[in-house]
N, C-alpha and C positions, 0 to 999 in steps of 0.2 A: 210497356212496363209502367206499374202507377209510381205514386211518389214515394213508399214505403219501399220498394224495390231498386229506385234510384238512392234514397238514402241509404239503404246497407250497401248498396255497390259499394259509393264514394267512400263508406266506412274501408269496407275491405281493402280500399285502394290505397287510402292515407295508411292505413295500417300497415300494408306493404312497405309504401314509400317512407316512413319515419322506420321503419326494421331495414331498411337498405343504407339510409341516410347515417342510421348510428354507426351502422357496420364499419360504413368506410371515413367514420371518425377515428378508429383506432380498430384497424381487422385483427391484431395481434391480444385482446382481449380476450377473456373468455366470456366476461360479463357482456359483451359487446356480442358476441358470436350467438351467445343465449338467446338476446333479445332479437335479433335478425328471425331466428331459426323460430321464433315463438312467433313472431310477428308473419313471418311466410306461413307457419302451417293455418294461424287467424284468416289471412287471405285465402287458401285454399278452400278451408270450410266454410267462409264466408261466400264466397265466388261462387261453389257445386252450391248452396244452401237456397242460393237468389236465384240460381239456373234452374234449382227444380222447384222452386217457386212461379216463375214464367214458363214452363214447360207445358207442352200445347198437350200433350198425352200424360199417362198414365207408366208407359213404358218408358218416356222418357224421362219423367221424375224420378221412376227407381235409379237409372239409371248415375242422375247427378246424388241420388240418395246414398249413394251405396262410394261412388268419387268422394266424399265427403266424410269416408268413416277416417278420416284423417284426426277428427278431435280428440282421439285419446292422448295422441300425441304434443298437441296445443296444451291440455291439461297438463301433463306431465314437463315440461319445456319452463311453463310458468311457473313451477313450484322447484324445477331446476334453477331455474333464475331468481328467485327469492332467495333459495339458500345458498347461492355466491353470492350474492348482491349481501347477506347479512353475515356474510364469512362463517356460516355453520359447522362445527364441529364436525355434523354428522356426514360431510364431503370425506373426512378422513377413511370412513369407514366405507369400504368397497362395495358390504352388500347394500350400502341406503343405495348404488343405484341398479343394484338386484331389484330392489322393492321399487322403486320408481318406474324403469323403463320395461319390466318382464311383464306388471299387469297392462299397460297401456299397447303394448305388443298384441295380448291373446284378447282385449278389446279390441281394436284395430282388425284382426284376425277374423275376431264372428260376427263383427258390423258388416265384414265386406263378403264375407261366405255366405252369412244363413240372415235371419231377422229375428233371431233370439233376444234381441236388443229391441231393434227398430223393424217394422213391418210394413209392407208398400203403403206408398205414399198414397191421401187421398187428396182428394178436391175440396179444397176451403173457398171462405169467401176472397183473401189472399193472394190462393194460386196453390200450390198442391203441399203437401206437410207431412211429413212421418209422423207415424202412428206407433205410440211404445206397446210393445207387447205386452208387458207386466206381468213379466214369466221369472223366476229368481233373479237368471242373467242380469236381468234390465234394470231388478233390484240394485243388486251388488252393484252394475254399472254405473246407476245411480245416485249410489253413495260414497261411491268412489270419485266420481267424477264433480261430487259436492266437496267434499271433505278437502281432498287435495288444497283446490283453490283460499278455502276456506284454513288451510294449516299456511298457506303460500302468506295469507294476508297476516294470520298472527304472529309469525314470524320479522315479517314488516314493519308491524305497529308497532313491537317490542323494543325492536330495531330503532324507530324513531324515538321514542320514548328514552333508550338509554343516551342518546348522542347529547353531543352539546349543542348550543348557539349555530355556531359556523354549518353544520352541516343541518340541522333541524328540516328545515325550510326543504331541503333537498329528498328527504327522507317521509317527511311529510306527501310530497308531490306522489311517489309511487306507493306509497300505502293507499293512497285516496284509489289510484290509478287499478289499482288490485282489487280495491272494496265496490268497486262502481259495476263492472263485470261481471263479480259473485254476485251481488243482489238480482242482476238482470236473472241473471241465470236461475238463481231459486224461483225468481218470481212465477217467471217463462214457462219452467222446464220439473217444476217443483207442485209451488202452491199452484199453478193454473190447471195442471191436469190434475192434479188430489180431488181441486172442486171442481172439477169437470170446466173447465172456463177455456173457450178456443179463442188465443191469442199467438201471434207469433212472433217464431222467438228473436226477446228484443238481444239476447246477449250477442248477436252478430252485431247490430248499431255499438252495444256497449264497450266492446273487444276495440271500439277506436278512441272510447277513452281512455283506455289503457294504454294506446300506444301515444296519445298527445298528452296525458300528463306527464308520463317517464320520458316521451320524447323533448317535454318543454323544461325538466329536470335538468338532462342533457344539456340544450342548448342554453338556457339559462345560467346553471348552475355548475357546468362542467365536471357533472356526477361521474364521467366514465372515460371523461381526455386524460385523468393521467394515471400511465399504468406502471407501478414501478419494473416489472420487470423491459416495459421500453425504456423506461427512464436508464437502467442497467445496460438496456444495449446501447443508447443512443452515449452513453459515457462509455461502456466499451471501446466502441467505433470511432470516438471522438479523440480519445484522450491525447495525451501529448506524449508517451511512453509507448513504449512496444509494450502487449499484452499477448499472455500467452495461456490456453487451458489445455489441459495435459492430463492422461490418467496417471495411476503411480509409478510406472514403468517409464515415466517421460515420452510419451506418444502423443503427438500436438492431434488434438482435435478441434480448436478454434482461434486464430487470431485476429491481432487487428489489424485496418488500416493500416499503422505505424509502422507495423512488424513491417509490413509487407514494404511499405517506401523505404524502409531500412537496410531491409538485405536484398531488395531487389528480383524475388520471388514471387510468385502469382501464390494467390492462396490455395490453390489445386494442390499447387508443388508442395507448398511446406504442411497441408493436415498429411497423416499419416507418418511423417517422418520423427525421428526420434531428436531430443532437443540437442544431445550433443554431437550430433552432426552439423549444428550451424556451428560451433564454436570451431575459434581456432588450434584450440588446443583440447584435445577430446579430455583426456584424462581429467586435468582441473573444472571440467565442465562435469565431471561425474562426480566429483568429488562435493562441487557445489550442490550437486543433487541430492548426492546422500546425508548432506547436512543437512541439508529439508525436510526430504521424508524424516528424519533420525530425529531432528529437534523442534520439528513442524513449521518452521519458520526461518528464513533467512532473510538478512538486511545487508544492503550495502557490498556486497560480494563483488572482487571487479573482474571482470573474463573478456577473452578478447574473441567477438565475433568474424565469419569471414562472411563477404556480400558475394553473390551470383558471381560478380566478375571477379571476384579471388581481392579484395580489399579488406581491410582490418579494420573493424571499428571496436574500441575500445566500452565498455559496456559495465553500469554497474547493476549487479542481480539481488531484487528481493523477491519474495515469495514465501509463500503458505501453505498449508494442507487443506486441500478438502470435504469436509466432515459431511454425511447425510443425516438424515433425521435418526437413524438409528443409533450415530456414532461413530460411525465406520469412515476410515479412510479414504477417499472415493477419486481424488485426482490432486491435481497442484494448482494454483495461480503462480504465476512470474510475470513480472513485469521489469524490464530491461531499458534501460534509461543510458542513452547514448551520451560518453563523457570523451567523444572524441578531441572535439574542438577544442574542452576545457583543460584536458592533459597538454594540449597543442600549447595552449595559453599560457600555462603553467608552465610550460619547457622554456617558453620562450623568458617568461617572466625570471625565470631561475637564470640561464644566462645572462640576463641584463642584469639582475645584482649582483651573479657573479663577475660581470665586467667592471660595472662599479666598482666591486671589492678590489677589484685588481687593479688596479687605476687609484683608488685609495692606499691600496698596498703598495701599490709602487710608490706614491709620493712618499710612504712615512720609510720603509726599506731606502730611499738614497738619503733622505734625514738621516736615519740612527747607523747608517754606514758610513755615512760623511767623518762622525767623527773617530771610528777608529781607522777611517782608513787615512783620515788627517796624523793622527797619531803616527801608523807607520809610517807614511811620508816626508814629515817631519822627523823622525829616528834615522831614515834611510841619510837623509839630508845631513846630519850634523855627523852621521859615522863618514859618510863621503869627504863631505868638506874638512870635518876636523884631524880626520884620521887615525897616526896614531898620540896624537898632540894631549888625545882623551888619555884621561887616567884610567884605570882599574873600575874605580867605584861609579866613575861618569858613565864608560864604557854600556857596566852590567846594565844601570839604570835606564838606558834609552834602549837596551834590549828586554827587560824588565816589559816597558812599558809597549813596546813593540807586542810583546807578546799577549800583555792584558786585550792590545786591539785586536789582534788574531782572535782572542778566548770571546772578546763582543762580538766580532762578525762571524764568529762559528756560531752562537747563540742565536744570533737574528737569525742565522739560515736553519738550525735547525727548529726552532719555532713556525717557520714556514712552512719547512717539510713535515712536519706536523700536520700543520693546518689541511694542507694540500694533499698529501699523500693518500693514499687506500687503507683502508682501516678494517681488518678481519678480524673479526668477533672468535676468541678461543674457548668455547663456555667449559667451567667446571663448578662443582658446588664447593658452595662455599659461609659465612656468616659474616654479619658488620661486623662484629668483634674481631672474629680471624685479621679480617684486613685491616683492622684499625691497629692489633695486635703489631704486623709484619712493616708497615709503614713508620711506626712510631720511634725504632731506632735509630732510623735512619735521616730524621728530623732533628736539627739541630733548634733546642727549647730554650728561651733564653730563664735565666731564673725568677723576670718576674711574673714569668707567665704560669696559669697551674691550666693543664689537659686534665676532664672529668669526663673517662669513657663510662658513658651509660646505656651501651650498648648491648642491644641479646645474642645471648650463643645459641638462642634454640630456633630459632631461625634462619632454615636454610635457604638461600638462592642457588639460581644457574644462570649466572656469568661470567665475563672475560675478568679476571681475577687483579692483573697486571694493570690493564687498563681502566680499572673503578680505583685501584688504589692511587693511581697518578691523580685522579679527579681527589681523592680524600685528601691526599698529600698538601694540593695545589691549597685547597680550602684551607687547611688547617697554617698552610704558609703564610697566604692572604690574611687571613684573620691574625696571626702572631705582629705582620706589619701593622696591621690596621691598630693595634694595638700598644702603642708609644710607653704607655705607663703598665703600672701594677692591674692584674686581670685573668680571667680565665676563658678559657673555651671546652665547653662542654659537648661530646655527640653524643645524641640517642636518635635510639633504634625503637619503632614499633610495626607490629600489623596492620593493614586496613585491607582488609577484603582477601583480595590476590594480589595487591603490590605490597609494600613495604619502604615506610618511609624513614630517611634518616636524615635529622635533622644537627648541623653545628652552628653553634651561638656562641656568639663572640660578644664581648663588653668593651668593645674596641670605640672608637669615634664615631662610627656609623656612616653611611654611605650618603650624600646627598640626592636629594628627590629628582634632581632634575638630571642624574645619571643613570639611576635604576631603570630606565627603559632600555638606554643604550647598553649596558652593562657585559650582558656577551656578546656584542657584534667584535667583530674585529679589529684590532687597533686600538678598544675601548681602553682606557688606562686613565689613573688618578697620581701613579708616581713618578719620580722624576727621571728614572730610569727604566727601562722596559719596554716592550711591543706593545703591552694589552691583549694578547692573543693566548694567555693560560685558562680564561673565562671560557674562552670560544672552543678552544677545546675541549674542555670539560663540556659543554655542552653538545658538541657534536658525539662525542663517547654516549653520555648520556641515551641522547636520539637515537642513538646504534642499538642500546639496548630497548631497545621503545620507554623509554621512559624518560625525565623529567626534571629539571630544576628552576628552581625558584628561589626570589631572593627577598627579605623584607628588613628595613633599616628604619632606624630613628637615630637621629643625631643625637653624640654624649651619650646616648645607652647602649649602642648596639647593632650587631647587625645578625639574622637568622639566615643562612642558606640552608632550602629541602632537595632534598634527593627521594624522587617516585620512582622505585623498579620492580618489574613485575618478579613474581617469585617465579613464573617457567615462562620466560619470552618465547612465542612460537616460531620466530623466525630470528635468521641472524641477518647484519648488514653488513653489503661493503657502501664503505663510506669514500667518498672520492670530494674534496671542496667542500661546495653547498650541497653538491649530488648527495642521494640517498640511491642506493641499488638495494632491493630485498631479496635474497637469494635465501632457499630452503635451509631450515637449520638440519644439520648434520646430526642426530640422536645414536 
């Protein structure tokens, strides 16, 4: 073999070996798969090309002549590869690869059948060389097989041309890599037989510049490591949430990792099954569905799953719809975010200030019992010892006051049982005004106070009726104390959205800044008499109804409490302490 013979081998080989090399830089490309599949069919026509170049016969040249009509294919692969490499529009459309791979087929077809193309090979000075027919075929073939390559490069350069800085350099490399190949090839394959000129053909050496510029692109420039859709699996696979893809039916067709260390299933098991089969409670599990499909989107949804071995893990669900390029609905994402340990945390967290509380409670309940239960034991004491030595008047008095202590310590305990007790939600509709109405008689006003209801009647709620007017009551009490002199308090009523706020302002003395945090915990108090536990009630009512208060004060001016409640709470509560229980509302 001379040296011209060894040079296109080595071409062919490196051209193999940088198409294998990119491959398994990223196999999950397609840009990546092009260049392999262009690079292998380069090798093959290069390889039959040099084999019937050294072939000792005539019989034997056709033969590697005819192994070789592989290059229609080569052509067509590198104008494939141009137009994903420049993200072409015209990928969208099905028939560019009608037009692409149908003529390179019935090329391929009559290079390897007949020599309407190419005609036995002869005897150069070389080693032996196909002979073009120059029969229309060979025409067409050969302007096809110009053009192509030649559309592959201007697509390239244009390509470079539009980019910026950061990739220039990149995009540069394979335009060169594309124009280096087409020239050999015209020269070769073109102008050398028009002028009658026997040379051979250089585009087999040339075919290995193409594969070491876009090869040096690659390893340089990491034109083809990153391909978002691994990037998408490898965050898939990764992530710290269970992830789930489902058609609209809820039928799992891919999960992750996560899922799977979650509930303790192999991924076999859980593709095909349907999603409310992992939950523990089917029904609420459909329901969260159909919120999805229905609204395209869910956040935060909390469901309780059950694991292989029958465990419950607690689960908050978001999710979205799947749209395709048409518009169409196509499947779900969910992603399932394990809130087991946190609920745990929270349970525990919530008894520990319940114990606090209680343990606070206790201290201040033997305080404000001491003294009426000092009162009756003291009354007990002078009725015993004195007997009947007491007059009439002394008598009454020390029963009088017996009984004020009874009337305290029935208050302390019913303040507790308050606090303490189960609290069921009776919703009816109703208006601020109604209740501000029904409450107001039964408030004793002193005269220098004026009430200014600004309240709407054309706004209706659905709440526990009884239980919000205790909360207005309380407020409008608090605020009459708060308020020593001449003054008014004012409530209004507005919209905002779907709740409705109502606010009362009082021109009372105002609350000091370093209370207002503390204000409705328990015990909290500013008077001389009392638990502090009318705030905390109202506020727990509040929370029953999912909604809200808030308090804003400035000393000598005033003090504003808000009330946020939704105009239709979706759920009702039992309230038990600090507990919150959500039980379905009754409609």
């Amino acid at each position: 073999m001379d040296a011209f013979g060894w040079i296109s081998l080595s071409a062919s080989i490196t051209c193999l070996s940088l198409g294998i090399a990119v491959y398994f830089l990223n196999r999950r490309s397609s840009l990546n798969k092009l260049f392999f599949l262009a690079a292998s069919a380069a090798f093959v026509y290069s390889l039959t090309t040099v084999l019937m170049w050294q072939a000792s016969s005539a019989l034997t040249a056709s033969f590697w002549n005819k192994m070789g009509s592989i290059w229609p294919f080569f052509v067509v692969l590198v104008v494939h590869f141009a137009l994903v490499f420049t993200k072409s529009n015209w990928l969208k459309n099905k028939t560019t690869y009608l037009f692409l791979y149908l003529p390179a087929i019935a090329f391929w077809f009559i290079e390897l059948s007949t020599n309407l193309i190419n005609t036995s090979p002869i005897l150069e000075y070389w080693g032996y060389n196909d002979v073009p027919s120059y029969s229309a075929i060979y025409w067409i073939s050969t302007i096809w097989t110009a053009a192509l390559p030649i559309l592959a490069f201007i697509l390239c350069f244009r390509f470079y041309r539009q980019t910026g800085d950061h990739q220039r350099q990149q995009r540069k490399l394979v335009a060169v890599g594309f124009a280096i190949p087409i020239a050999a090839f015209i020269v070769t394959n073109i102008l050398g037989r028009a002028i009658d000129v026997d040379i051979p053909n250089l585009g087999i050496v040339a075919t290995s510049f193409f594969s070491c510029f876009v090869g040096y692109a690659i390893v340089k420039h990491n034109l083809f490591t990153f391909d978002p859709a691994i990037a998408a699996e490898n965050i898939f696979s990764t992530m710290p949430d269970s992830l789930v893809l489902a058609d609209m039916q809820g039928k799992i067709f891919k999960v992750n990792r996560r899922l799977v260390s979650l509930l303790g299933y192999s991924e076999s098991e859980l593709i095909g099954k349907i999603i409310t089969v992992l939950c523990a409670d089917s029904k609420t599990c459909e329901n969260a569905l159909n919120e999805l499909t229905e609204k395209k989107v869910a956040r935060n949804l909390e469901l309780a799953f059950k694991t292989k071995v029958g465990e419950e893990r607690i689960i908050l669900f978001s999710g979205s719809v799947v749209k395709n390029s048409m518009g169409r609905d196509v499947g779900i994402t969910c992603v399932f975010r394990d809130i087991t340990e946190r609920k745990e945390m929270e349970e525990r967290l919530v008894k520990a200030e319940r114990f606090a509380s209680i343990g606070e409670l206790a201290g201040q309940i033997g305080h404000d019992l001491r003294n009426p239960l000092t009162g009756i034991k003291s009354g007990a004491y002078f009725l015993r010892k004195k007997g009947d030595l007491l007059s009439s008047g002394e008598r009454n008095m020390i029963l009088d006051t017996i009984d004020n202590a009874v009337e305290d310590s029935n208050r302390i305990v019913n303040s507790l049982v308050d606090y303490s007790s189960e609290l069921h939600l009776q919703m009816e509709p109703c208006t601020p005004k109604s209740l501000l109405k029904h409450i107001l008689p039964g408030i004793e006003v002193p005269q220098r106070m004026t009430i200014i209801d600004s309240t709407d009647d054309g706004i209706s709620l659905s709440l526990d009726a009884q239980k919000i007017e205790r909360v207005f009551a309380n407020l409008i009490q608090n605020a009459i104390e708060a308020t020593p002199e001449k003054g008014t308090i004012e409530i209004r009523s507005a919209r905002k959205g779907s709740t409705v706020e109502i606010a009362f302002i009082d021109t009372g003395i105002g609350i000091p800044g370093d209370v207002l945090p503390k204000l409705f915990s328990p015990l909290m108090t500013t008077k001389a008499k009392g638990m502090g536990m009318s705030l905390a009630i109202c506020k727990r009512i509040m929370e029953a109804h999912s909604g809200k208060i808030s308090v804003e004060s400035t000393i000598g001016k005033g003090t504003t409490f808000t009330l946020i409640l939704p105009i239709k709470p979706k759920v009702e509560f039992l309230v038990a302490g600090n507990d919150l229980e959500k039980i379905e509302a009754q409609r």
